[in-house]
C-alpha positions as CSV (number, residue, x, y, z in Angstrom):
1,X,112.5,7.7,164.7
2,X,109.0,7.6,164.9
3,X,107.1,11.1,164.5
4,X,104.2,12.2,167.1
5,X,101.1,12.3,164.6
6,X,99.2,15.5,166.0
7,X,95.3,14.9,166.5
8,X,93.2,15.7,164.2
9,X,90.5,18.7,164.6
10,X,87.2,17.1,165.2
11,X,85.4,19.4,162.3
12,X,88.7,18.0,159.6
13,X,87.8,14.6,161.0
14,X,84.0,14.5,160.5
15,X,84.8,16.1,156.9
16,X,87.7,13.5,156.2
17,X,85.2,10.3,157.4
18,X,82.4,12.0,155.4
19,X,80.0,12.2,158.2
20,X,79.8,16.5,157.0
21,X,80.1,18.2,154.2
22,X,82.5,21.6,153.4
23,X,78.9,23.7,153.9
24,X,78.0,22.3,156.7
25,X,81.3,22.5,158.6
26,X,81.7,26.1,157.4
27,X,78.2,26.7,158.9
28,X,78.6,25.1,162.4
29,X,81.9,27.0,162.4
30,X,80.8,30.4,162.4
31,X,77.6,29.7,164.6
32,X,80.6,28.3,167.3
33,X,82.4,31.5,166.8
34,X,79.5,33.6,167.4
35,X,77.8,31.3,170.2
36,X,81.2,29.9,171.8
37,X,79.0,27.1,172.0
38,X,81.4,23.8,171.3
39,X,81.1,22.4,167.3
40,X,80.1,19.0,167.9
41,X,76.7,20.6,169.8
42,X,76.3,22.6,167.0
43,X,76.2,19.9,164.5
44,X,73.9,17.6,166.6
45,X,71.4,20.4,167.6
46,X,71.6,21.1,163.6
47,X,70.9,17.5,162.9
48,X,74.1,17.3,160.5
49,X,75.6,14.6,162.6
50,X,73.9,12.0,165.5
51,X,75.2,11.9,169.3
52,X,76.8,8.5,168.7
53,X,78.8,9.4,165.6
54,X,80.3,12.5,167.7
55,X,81.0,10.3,170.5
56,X,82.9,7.7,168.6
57,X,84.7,10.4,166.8
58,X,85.9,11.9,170.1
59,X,86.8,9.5,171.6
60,X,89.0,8.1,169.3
61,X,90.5,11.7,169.0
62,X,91.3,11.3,172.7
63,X,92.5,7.5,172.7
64,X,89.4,6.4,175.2
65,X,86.0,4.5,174.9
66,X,83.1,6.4,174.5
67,X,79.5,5.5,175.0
68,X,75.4,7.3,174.0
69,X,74.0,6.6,177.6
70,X,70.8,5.0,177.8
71,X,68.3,2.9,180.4
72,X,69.9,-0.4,181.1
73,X,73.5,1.0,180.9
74,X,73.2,2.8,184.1
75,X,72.9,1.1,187.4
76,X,70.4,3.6,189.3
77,X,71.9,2.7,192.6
78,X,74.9,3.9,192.1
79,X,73.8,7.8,192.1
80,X,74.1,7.4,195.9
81,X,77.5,7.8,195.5
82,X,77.6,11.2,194.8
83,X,75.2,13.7,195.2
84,X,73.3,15.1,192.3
85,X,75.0,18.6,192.8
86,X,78.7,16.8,192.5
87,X,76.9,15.1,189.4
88,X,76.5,18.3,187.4
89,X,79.4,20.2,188.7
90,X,82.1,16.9,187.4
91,X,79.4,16.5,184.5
92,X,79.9,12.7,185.3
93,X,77.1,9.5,185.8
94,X,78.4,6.8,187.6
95,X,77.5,3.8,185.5
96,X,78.2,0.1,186.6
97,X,80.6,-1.3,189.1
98,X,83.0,-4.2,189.2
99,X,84.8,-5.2,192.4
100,X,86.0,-1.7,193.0
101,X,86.5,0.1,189.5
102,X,83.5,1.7,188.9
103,X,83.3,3.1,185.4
104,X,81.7,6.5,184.8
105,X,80.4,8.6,182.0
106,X,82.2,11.6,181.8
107,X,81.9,14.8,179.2
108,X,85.9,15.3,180.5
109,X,87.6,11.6,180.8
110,X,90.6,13.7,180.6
111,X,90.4,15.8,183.9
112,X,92.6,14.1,186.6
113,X,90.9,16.6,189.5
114,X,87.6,14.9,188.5
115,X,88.7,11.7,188.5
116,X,90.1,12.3,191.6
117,X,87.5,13.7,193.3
118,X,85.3,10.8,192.2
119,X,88.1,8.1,193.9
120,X,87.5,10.2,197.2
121,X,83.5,9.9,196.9
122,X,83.3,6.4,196.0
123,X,86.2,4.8,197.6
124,X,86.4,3.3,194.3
125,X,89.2,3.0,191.4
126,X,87.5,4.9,188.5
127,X,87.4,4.0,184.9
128,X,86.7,7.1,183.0
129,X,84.1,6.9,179.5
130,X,83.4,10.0,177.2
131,X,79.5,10.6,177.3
132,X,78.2,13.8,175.8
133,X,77.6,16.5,178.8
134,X,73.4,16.6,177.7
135,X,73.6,12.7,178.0
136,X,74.9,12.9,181.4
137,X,72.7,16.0,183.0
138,X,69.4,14.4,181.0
139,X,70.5,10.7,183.5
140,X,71.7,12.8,186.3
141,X,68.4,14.5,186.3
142,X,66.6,11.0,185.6
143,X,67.9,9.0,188.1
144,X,68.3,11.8,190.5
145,X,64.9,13.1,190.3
146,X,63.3,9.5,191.2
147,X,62.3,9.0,187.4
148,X,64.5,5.5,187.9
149,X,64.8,3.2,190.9
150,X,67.4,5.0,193.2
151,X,67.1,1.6,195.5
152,X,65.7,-1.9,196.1
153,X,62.8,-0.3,198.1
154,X,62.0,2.3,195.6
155,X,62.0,-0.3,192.9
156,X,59.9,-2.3,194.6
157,X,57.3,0.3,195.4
158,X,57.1,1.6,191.8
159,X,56.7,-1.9,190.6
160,X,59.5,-0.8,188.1
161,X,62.6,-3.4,186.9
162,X,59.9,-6.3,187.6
163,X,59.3,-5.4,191.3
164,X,62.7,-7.1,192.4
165,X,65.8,-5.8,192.5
């Protein structure tokens, strides 16, 4: 019979792969128990490890893909889906859509009531992807606040994305 393996702890993992040392674990790990602020922040705001590198690690932890967000993975139009207030309070960026799965970055890819709420925004199956929660609110606030083209008409006012949509 085939034993559960249980999942590894994302600090024992970083120092297993090498992408921390002992010091620098020990570090992040008192700074989390004073701040309550989650470790894989710590080590990115401390510069010990890059966004993508604790994406890939956590999502492998949780058995889903995982993505760094940036211009050109997003499809701006699709932020009329939801509003930016549902945005922040799911902490989730809808990203592209095909037929009717649309896949979304998400800082929880785990939480069913999310995903569920999301189904009943966008009429749409969703595909959940891990994105780092500063990722998504840095987009949400992009896209949201007019900084990308929301819409054909916007983009072709600003001139941006070639002046065609």
């Amino acid at each position: 019979m085939n034993q559960v393996q249980p999942k590894m702890r994302l600090g024992d993992a970083l120092l297993e792969q090498g992408a921390v040392s002992e010091a620098e674990l020990k570090q992040a790990l008192a700074k989390q128990k004073a701040t309550g602020t989650m470790l894989g922040e710590i080590l990115v705001e401390q510069g010990v490890i890059n966004p993508g590198t604790l994406v890939r690690m956590l999502a492998e932890s949780l058995g889903i893909r995982g993505c760094h967000l940036r211009h050109g993975l997003i499809d701006p139009s699709l932020m009329e889906l939801i509003t930016e207030d549902e945005a922040k309070r799911l902490k989730a960026i809808p990203m592209f859509k095909v037929r009717q799965v649309l896949t979304v970055g998400m800082a929880e890819p785990q939480s069913l009531p999310a995903i569920d709420r999301l189904e009943t925004l966008t009429g749409c199956r969703i595909q959940p992807v891990l994105a780092l929660e500063t990722n998504i609110v840095e987009f949400i606030s992009k896209y949201a606040g007019g900084e990308g083209c929301l819409s054909n008409a916007s983009c072709m006012a600003n001139n941006c994305c070639g002046g065609s949509a």
